[in-house]
C-alpha positions as CSV (number, residue, x, y, z in Angstrom):
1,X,13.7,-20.6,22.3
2,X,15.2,-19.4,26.1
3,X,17.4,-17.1,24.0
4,X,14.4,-15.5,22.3
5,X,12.6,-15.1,25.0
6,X,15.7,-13.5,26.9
7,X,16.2,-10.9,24.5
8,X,12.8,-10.5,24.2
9,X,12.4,-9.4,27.5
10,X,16.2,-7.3,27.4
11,X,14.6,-5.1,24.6
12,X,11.6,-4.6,25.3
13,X,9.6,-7.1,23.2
14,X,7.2,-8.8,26.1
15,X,6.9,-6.4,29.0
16,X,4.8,-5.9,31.8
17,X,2.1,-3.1,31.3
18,X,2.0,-0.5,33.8
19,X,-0.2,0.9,36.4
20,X,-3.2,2.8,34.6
21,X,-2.7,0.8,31.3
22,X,-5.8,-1.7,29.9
23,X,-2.9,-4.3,30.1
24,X,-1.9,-3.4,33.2
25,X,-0.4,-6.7,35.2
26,X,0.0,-8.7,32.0
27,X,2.3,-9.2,29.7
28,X,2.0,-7.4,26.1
29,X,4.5,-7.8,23.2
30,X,5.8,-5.1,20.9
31,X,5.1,-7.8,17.9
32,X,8.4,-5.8,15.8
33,X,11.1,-6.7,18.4
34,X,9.5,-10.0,19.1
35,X,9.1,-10.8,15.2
36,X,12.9,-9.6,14.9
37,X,14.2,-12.2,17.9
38,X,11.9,-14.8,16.3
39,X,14.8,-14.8,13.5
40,X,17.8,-14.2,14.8
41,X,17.7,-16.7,16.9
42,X,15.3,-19.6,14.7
43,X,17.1,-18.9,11.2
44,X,16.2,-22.5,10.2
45,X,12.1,-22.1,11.3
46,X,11.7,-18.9,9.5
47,X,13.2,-20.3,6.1
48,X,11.4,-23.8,6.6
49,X,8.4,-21.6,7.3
50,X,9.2,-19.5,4.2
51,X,9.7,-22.4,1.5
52,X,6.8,-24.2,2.7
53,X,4.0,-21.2,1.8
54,X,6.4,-20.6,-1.3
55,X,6.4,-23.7,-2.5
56,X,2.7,-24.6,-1.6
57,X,1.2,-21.3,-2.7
58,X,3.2,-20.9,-6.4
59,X,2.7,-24.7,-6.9
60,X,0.1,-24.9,-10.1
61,X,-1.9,-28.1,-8.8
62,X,-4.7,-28.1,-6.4
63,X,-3.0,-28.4,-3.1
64,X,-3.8,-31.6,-0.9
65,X,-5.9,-31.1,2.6
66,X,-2.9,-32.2,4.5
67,X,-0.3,-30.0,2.8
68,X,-3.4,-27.2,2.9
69,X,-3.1,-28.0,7.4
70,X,0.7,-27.3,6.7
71,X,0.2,-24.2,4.5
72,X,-2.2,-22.9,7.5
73,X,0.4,-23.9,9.9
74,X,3.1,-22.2,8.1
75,X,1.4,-18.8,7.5
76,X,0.3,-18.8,10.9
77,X,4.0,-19.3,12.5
78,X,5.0,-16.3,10.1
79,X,2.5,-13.8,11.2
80,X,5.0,-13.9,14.5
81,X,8.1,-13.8,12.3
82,X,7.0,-11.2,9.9
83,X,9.5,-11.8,6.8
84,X,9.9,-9.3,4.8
85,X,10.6,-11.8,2.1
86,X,7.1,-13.6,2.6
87,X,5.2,-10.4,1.2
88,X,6.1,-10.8,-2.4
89,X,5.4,-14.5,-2.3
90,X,1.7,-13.6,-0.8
91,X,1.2,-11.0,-3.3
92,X,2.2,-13.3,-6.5
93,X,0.1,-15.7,-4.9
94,X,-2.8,-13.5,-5.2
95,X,-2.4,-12.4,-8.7
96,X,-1.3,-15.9,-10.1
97,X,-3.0,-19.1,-9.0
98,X,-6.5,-17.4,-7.2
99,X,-8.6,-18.0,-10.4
100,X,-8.1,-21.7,-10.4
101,X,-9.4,-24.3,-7.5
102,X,-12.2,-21.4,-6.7
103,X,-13.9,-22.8,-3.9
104,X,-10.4,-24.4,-2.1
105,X,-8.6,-20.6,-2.7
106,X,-11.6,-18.6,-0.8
107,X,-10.1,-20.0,2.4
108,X,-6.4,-19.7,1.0
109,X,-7.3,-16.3,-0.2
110,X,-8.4,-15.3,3.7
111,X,-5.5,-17.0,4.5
112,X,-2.9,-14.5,2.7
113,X,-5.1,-11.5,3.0
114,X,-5.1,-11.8,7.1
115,X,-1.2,-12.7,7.0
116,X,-0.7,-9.3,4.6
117,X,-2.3,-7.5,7.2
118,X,-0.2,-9.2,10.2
119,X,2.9,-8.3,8.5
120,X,2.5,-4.6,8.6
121,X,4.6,-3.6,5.3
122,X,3.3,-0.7,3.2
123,X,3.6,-2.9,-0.2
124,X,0.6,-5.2,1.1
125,X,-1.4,-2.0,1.0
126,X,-2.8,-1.9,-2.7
127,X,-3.8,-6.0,-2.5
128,X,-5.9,-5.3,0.8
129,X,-7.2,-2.2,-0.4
130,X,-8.5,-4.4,-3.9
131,X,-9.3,-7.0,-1.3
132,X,-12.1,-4.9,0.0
133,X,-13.8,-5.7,-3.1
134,X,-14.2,-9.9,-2.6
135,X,-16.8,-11.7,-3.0
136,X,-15.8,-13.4,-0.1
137,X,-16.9,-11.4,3.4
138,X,-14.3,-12.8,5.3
139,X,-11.9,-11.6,3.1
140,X,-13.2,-8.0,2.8
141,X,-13.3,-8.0,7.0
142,X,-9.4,-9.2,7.6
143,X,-8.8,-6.7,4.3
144,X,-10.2,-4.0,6.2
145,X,-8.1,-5.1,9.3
146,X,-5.4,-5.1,7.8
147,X,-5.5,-1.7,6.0
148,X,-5.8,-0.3,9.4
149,X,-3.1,-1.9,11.5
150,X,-0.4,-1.1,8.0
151,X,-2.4,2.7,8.5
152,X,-1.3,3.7,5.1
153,X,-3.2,7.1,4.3
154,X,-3.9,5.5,0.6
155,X,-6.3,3.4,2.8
156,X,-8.9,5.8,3.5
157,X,-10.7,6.2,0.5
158,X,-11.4,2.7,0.4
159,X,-12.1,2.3,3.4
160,X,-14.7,4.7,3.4
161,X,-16.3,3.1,0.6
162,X,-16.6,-0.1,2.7
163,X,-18.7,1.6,5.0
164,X,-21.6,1.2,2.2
165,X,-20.3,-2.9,2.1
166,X,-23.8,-5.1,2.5
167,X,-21.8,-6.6,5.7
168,X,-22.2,-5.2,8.7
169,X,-18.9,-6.6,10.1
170,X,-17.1,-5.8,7.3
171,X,-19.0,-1.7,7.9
172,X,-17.7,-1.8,11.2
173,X,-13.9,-3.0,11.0
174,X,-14.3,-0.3,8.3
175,X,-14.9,2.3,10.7
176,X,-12.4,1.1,13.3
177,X,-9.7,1.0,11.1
178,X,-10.3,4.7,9.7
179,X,-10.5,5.9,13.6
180,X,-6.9,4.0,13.7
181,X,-5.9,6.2,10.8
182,X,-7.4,9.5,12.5
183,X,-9.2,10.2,8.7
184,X,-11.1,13.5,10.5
185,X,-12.5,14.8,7.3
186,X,-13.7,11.5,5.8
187,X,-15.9,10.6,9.0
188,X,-17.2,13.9,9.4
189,X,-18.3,13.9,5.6
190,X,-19.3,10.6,6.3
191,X,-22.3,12.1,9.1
192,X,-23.7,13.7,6.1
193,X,-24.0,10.6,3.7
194,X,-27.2,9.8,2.5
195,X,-26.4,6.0,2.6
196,X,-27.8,5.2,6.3
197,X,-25.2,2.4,6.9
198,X,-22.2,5.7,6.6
199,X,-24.5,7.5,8.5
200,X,-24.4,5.2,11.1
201,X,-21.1,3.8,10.9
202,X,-20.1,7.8,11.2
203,X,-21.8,8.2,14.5
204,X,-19.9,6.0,16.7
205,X,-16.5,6.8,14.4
206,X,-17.8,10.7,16.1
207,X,-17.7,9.2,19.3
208,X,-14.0,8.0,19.0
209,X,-12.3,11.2,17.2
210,X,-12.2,14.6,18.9
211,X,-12.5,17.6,17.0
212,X,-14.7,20.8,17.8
213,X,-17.1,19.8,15.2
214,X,-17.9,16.4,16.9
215,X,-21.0,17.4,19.2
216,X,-22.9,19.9,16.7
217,X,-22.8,16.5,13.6
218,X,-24.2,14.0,16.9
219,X,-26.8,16.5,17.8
220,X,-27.7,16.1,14.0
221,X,-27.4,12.8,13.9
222,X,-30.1,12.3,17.2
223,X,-33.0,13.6,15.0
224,X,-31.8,11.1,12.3
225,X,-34.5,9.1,10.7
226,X,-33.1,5.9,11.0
227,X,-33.3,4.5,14.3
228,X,-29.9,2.8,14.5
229,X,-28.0,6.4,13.7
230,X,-30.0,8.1,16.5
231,X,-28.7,5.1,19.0
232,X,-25.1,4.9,17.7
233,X,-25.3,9.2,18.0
234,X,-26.8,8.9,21.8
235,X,-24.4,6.8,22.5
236,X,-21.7,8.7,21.2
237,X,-22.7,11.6,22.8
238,X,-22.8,9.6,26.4
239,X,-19.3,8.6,26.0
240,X,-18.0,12.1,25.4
241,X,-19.4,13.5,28.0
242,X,-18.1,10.7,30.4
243,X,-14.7,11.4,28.7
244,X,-15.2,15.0,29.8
């Protein structure tokens, strides 16, 4: 582990954030260069890691509470490793054994979906994006996560369908990840929608974008009828103007 850490620090992977920075004094990671020490230098961890969630995820039995801690465990320890390998296994997962064990696999199912998102490869795009149809909120919120960290433009559409979803978590990570993926046109269409959840979800995504258009849709958006759009457009308004 001291030489992972070492080379960790040599390139770059922890480092200390400088002066002016939100992070500034600690240390932050550049998860890519950490992920890629993680293996070089713990071959045996990663593939122990690996054949556990392979072998517990493609298995066709309900899986045990203790071997469920050890799937948890596993998936958890791979978020930092980031295998490229591990996506295909997470994906077959998904389409092959979530029917069966339905009440066990929602919290499986969260499982994978959050660990798709953590390993920021553009094949977990299309099983997060059908993710962010779940019955299962959790799963729709970490979906939505996801899709913005990956920030794979086929994610926007989607995305801006969530922004009706009857979750107001799930609205809002929504609306974070499409500022992440700087989707301009979709937000500003979104300031016209008549669905008052968009509406508002739009106002604060206004407050986070810049574009010339911003401060004529908020000054709509203040003589809203809803009385959540006309807060999240005030507020908007208030930020740009500090950011001024």
């Amino acid at each position: 582990m001291m030489q992972t850490l070492a080379e960790c620090y040599e390139t770059g992977g922890y480092y200390i954030a400088a002066e002016g920075l939100e992070e500034e004094g600690f240390t932050v990671a550049n998860e890519k260069k950490v992920a890629e020490a993680l293996r070089k230098y713990n071959p045996e961890m990663n593939a122990n890691a690996l054949a556990v969630i392979q072998t517990l995820l493609l298995q066709e039995n309900e899986i045990s509470k203790e071997s469920l801690e050890e799937l948890y465990s596993a998936t958890s320890r791979m978020r930092w490793f980031k295998d490229p390998n591990l996506v295909n296994i997470l994906i077959e997962a998904l389409s092959s054994r979530m029917s069966d064990f339905p009440e066990q696999n929602l919290g499986i199912r969260s499982d994978i979906i959050h660990t798709l998102g953590q390993l920021n490869d553009v094949r977990a795009v299309e099983p997060l994006i059908s993710a962010l149809k779940d019955n299962f909120q959790l799963v729709r919120y970490r979906a939505a996560i996801g899709l913005g960290e990956i920030g794979d433009s086929r994610a926007i559409d989607p995305l801006v369908e969530s922004l009706e979803d009857i979750d107001e978590q799930v609205r809002n990570m929504a609306s974070h990840s499409l500022v992440s993926l700087k989707a301009i046109e979709p937000i500003i269409l979104a300031a016209r929608h008549c669905n008052v959840h968009v509406r508002e979800q739009a106002a604060w995504m206004l407050g986070e974008i810049e574009d010339s258009r911003v401060m004529g849709l908020l000054s709509q958006l203040i003589n809203d009828d809803d009385p959540n759009v006309v807060t999240k457009a005030r507020f908007a308004i208030k930020k740009i103007s500090q950011r001024d």
